[in-house]
C-alpha positions in Angstrom: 16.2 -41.8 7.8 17.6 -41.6 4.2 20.3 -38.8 3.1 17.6 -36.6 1.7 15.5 -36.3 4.8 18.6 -35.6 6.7 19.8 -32.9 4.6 16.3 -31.3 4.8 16.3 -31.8 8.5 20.0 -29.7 8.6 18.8 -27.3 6.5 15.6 -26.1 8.7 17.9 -26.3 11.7 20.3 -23.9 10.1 17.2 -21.6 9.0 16.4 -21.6 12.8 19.6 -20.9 14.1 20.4 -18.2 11.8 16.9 -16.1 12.4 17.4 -16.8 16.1 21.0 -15.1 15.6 19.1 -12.1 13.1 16.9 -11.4 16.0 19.3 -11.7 19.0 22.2 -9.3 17.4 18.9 -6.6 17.3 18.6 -7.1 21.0 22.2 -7.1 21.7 22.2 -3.7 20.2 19.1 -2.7 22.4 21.3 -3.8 25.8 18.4 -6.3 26.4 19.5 -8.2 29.8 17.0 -10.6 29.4 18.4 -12.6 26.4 20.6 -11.4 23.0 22.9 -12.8 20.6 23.1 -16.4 22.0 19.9 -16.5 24.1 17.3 -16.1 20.9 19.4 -18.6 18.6 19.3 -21.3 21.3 15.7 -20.3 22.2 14.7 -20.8 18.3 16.8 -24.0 17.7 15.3 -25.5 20.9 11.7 -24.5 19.3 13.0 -26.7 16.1 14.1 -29.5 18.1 10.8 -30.1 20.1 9.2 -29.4 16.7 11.4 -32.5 15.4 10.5 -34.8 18.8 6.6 -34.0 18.7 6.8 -35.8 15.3 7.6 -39.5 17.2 6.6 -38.5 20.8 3.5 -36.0 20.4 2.7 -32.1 20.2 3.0 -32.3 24.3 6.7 -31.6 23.2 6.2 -28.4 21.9 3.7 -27.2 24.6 6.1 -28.7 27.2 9.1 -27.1 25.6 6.8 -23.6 25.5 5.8 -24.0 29.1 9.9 -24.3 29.5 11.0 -20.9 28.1 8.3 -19.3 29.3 9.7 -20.2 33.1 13.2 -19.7 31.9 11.8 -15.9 31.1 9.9 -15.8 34.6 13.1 -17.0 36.3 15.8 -14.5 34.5 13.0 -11.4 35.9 12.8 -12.5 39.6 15.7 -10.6 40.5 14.1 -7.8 39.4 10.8 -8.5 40.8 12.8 -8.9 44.5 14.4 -5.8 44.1 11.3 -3.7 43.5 12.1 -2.9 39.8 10.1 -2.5 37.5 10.9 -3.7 33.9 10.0 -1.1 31.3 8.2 -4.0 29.0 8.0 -7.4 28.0 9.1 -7.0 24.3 12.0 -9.3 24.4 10.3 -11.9 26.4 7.3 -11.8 24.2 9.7 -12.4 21.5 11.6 -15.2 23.0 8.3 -17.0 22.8 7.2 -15.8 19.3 11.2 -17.3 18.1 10.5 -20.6 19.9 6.9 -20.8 18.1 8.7 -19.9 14.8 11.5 -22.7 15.5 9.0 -25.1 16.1 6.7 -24.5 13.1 10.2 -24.4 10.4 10.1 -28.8 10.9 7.2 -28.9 9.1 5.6 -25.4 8.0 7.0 -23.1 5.2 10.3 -22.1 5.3 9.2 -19.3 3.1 6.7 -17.7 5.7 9.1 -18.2 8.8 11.4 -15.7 7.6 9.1 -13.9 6.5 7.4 -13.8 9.7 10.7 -13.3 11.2 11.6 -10.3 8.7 8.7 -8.7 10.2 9.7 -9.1 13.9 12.9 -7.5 13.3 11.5 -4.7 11.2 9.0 -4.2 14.3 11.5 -4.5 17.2 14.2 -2.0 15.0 11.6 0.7 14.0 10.6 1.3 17.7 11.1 5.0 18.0 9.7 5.6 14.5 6.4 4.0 15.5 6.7 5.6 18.7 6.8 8.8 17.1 4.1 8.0 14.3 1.5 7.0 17.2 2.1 10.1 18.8 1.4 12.1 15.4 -2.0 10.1 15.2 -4.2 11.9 16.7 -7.9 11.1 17.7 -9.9 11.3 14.8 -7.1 9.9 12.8 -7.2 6.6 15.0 -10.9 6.6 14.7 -10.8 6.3 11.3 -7.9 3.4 11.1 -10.3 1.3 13.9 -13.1 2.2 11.1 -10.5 0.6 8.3 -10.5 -2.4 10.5 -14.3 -2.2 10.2 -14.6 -1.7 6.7 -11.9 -4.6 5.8 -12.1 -7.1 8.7 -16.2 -6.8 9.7 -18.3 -5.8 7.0 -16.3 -7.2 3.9 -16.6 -11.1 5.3 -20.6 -10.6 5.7 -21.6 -9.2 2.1 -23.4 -11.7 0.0 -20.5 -12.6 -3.0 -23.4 -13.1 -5.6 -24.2 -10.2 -8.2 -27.6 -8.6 -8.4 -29.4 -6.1 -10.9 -29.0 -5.4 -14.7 -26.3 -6.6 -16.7 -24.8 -8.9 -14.2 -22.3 -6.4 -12.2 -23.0 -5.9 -9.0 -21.7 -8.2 -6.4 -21.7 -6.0 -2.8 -18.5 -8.7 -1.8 -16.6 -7.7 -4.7 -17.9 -3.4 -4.4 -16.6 -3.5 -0.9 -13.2 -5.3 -1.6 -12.7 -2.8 -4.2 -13.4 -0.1 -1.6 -11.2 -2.1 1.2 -8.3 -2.0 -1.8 -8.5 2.0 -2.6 -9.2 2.9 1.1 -6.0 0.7 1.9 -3.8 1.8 -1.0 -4.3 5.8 0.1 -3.6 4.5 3.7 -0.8 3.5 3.0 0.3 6.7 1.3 -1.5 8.5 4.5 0.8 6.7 7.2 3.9 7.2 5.3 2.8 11.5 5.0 2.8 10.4 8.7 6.1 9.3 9.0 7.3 11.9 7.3 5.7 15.0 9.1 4.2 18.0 8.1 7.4 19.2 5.9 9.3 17.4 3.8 11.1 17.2 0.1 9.1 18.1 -3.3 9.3 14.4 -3.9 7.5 13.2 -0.9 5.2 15.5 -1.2 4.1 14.4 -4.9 4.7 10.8 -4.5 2.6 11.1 -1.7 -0.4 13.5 -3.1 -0.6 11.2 -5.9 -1.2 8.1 -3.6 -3.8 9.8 -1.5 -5.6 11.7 -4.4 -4.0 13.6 -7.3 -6.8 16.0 -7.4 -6.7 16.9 -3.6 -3.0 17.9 -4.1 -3.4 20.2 -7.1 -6.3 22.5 -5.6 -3.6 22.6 -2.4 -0.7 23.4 -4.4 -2.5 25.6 -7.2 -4.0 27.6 -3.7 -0.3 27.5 -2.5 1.0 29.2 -5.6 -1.3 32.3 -5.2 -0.9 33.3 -2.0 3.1 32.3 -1.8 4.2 33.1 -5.8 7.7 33.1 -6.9 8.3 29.2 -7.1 5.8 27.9 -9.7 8.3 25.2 -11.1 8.6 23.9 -7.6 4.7 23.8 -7.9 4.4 22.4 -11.0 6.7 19.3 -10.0 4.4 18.1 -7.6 1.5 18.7 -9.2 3.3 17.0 -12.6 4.8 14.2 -10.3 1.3 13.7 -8.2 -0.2 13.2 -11.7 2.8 10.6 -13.0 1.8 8.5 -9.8 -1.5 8.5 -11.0 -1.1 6.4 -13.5 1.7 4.1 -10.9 -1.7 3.6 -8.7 -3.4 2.4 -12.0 -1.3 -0.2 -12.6 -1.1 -1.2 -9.2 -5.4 -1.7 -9.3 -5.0 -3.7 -12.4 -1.9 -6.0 -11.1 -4.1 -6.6 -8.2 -7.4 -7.3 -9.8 -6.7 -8.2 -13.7 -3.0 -9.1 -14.1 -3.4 -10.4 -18.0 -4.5 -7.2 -18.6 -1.7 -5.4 -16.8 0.1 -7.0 -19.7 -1.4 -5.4 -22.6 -1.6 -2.0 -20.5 2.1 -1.7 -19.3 3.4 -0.1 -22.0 0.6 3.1 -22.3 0.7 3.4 -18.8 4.5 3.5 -18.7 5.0 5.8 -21.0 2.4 8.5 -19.2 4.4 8.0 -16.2 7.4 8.3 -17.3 6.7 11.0 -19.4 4.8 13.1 -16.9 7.7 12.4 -14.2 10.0 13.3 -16.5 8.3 16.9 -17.4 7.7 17.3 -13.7 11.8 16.8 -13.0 12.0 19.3 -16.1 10.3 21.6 -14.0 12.2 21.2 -10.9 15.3 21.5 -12.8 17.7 19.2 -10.1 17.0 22.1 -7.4 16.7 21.7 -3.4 13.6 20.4 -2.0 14.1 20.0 1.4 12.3 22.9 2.1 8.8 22.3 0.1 5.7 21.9 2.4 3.3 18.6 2.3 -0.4 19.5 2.4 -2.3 18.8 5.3 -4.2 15.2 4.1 -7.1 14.5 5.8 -7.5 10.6 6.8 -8.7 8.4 3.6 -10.1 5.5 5.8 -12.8 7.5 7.4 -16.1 5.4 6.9 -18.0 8.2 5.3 -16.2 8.8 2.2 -15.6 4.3 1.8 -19.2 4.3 1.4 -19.3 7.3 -1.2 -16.8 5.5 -3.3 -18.1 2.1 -3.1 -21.8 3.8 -4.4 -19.9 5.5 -7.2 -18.0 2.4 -8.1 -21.1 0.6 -8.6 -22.5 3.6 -10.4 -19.8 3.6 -12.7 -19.6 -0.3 -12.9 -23.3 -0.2 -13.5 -23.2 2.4 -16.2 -19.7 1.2 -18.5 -21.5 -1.9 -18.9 -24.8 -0.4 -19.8 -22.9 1.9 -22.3 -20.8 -1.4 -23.5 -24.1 -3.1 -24.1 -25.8 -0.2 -25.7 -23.2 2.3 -27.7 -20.5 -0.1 -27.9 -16.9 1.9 -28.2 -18.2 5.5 -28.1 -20.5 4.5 -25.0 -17.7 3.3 -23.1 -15.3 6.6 -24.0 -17.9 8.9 -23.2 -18.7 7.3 -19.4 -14.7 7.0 -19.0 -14.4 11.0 -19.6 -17.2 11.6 -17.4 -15.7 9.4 -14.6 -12.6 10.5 -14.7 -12.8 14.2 -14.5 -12.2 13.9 -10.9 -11.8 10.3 -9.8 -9.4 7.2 -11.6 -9.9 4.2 -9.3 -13.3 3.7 -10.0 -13.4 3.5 -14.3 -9.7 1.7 -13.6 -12.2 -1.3 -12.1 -14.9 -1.5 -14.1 -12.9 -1.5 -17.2 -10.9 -4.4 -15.3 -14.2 -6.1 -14.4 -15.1 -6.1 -18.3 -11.7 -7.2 -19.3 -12.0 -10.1 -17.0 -15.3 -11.1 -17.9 -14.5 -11.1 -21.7 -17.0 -8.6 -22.7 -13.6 -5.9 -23.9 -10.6 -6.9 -25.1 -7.0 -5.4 -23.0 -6.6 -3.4 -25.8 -10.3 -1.2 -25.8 -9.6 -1.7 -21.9 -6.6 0.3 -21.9 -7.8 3.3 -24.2 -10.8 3.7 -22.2 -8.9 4.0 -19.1 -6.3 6.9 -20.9 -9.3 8.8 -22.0 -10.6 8.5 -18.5 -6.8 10.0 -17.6 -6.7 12.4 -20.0 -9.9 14.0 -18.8 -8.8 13.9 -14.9 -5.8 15.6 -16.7 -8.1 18.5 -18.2 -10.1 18.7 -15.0 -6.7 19.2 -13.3 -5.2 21.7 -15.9 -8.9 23.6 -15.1 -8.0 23.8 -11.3 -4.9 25.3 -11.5 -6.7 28.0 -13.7 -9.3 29.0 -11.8 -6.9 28.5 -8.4 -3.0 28.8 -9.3 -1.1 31.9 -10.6 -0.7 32.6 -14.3 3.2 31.0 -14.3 2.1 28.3 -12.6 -0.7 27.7 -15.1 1.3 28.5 -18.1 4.1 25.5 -16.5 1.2 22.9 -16.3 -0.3 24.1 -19.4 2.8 22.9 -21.5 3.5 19.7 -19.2 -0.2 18.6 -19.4 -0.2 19.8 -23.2 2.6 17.1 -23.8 1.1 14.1 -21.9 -2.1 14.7 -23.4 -0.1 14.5 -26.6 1.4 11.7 -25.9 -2.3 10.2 -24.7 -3.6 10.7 -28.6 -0.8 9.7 -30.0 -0.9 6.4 -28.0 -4.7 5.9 -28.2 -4.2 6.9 -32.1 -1.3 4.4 -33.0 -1.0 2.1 -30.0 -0.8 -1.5 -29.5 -4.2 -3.1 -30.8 
């Protein structure tokens, strides 16, 4: 064995002993009796060395070396089993064995992904009574509809044919439904954490939130809000002002995920609306409490019903910016973008990604198609709180929107080319 090998060797030893020691001094904290601060590092290093004799004497190490810990477990629970006790779970001992399988897998495998996968077992076993308390929040329906995400993502995605069919080239159902798997999954996200949170919590939360589960949705709740409770329309028009900033976050989230080059070119429009809007929005609020602003109720965004109505209106809209591309050019594409974006952004966000990546726009027509689409969703918002909010209300968004829209001509006027 030369120096380097050895070294390397060293190294992935020391990686194992020192996640074993992360996830034992979590147990220690827990008063586990089963194993803690020098049970999992010995557990994990162990899972390293039969990791490092499997490579001369065969994987019957490893397995024997599992079979091991897995009697040292059974062993350190008879006492309890003679007694008549009953232990209240088998997390630690499931995680003895998951640290022995990760201590195992560092000889060879990817550092990388073994703390990662061990960042994620301390993250679980720490977070206990938060996701204690989150699955008690979840009701019925809303478990329903994250066993339907696992349908939508996990069953139907892997069966759709990946080849496109139709005019102009555009419509692949693999690529529709991983579009829809990305937006339902995105607002998830935002869903859980509203969650987490609860029914009330700060003006921040409750934009940053609305704006990751649908900008739209937020400003009929809050414009509503503002009528029948008046006398706190800045408050009001911070989360509908923030809600719309995050907007444009999501957008740039969709293209770093399906057409990074032309997150490049985009950045700097997209930045600017969202700084701008968060910064009118903070205006607004003028550095006041929040603790005691309301969330609205959310309903669940991964319900199979409204997956399927997006992933038809994102091939709508796919279908129709390339038939406007191909037959208007420019003024085709602005005019579907305005249409499309009244009330929804993911889906013209895609399709102009889709035509940046194919070469039939350049980033910088992708871009201004996509603000136009934003400044409309902006109008159709501004609309909303007229027919719905209270005059100071409207006359707060009226000047915050009037800015940003601004902002949008000035950029789409004199930006980047």
């Amino acid at each position: 064995m030369n120096p380097t090998e050895l070294l390397e060797i060293i190294g992935r030893l020391g990686i194992a002993l020192g996640l074993g020691l992360l996830v034992g001094l979590q147990r220690e904290r827990t008063d586990s009796r089963l194993a803690g601060f020098r049970t999992f590092p010995l557990v994990t290093l162990l899972g390293a060395l039969c990791g490092l004799l499997a490579e001369r004497y065969g994987g019957w190490v490893v397995a024997g070396g599992f079979g091991g810990v897995a009697l040292v477990i059974i062993g350190g629970n008879l006492p309890l089993l003679r007694a008549g006790q009953e232990r209240p779970g088998v997390t630690t001992e499931v995680t003895m064995l998951v640290m022995y399988s990760l201590g195992a897998y560092l000889v060879k495998g990817s550092a990388p992904l073994a703390i990662a996968s061990c960042g994620a077992v301390v993250v679980l076993l720490h977070l206990k009574p938060q996701l204690h308390s989150l699955a008690s929040r979840i009701g019925d329906r809303d478990f329903t509809a994250i066993v339907q995400f696992a349908l939508i993502s996990l069953v139907i995605l892997p069966v759709l044919p990946n080849r496109t069919f139709g005019p102009y080239a555009v419509l692949n159902p693999f690529k529709i439904w991983l579009m829809v798997v990305l937006i339902v999954g995105l607002s998830l996200g935002g869903y859980v954490a509203y969650k987490l949170i609860g029914v009330r919590a700060g003006a921040w939360a409750n934009g940053i939130l609305g704006g990751l589960i649908s900008s739209t949705a937020t400003t009929v709740s809050v414009a509503r809000g503002s009528k029948e409770t008046p006398g706190r329309p800045g408050l009001a028009a911070f989360v509908i002002l923030l809600a719309s900033a995050i907007v444009f976050l999501r957008v740039g989230i969709l293209l770093g995920a399906t057409a990074p080059a032309f997150l490049t070119s985009a950045l700097l429009p997209i930045g600017l609306m969202f700084v701008t809007l968060a910064a009118l929005g903070w205006v607004n609020l003028g550095g006041g409490a929040t603790a005691g602003a309301a969330v609205p109720l959310q309903s669940n965004p991964s319900e199979l019903k409204p997956a399927l109505l997006f992933g038809l209106l994102f091939a709508v809209v796919l279908l129709a910016v390339a038939a406007a591309n191909d037959r208007f050019g420019a003024r085709g594409l602005y005019f579907a973008a305005a249409i499309s974006g009244l009330t929804d952004m993911d889906a013209i966000t895609l399709s102009v990604a889709h035509l940046v990546n194919a070469g039939d726009i350049d980033g910088a027509r992708g871009w201004r198609v996509i603000l136009v689409a934003a400044l409309s969703n902006l109008a159709f918002k501004a609309a909303t709180v007229a027919v719905l909010g209270d005059r100071a209300l409207l006359r707060r968004i009226g000047l915050g929107f009037g800015a940003a829209t601004a902002l949008g001509l000035g950029l789409l006027a004199f930006g980047p080319h």
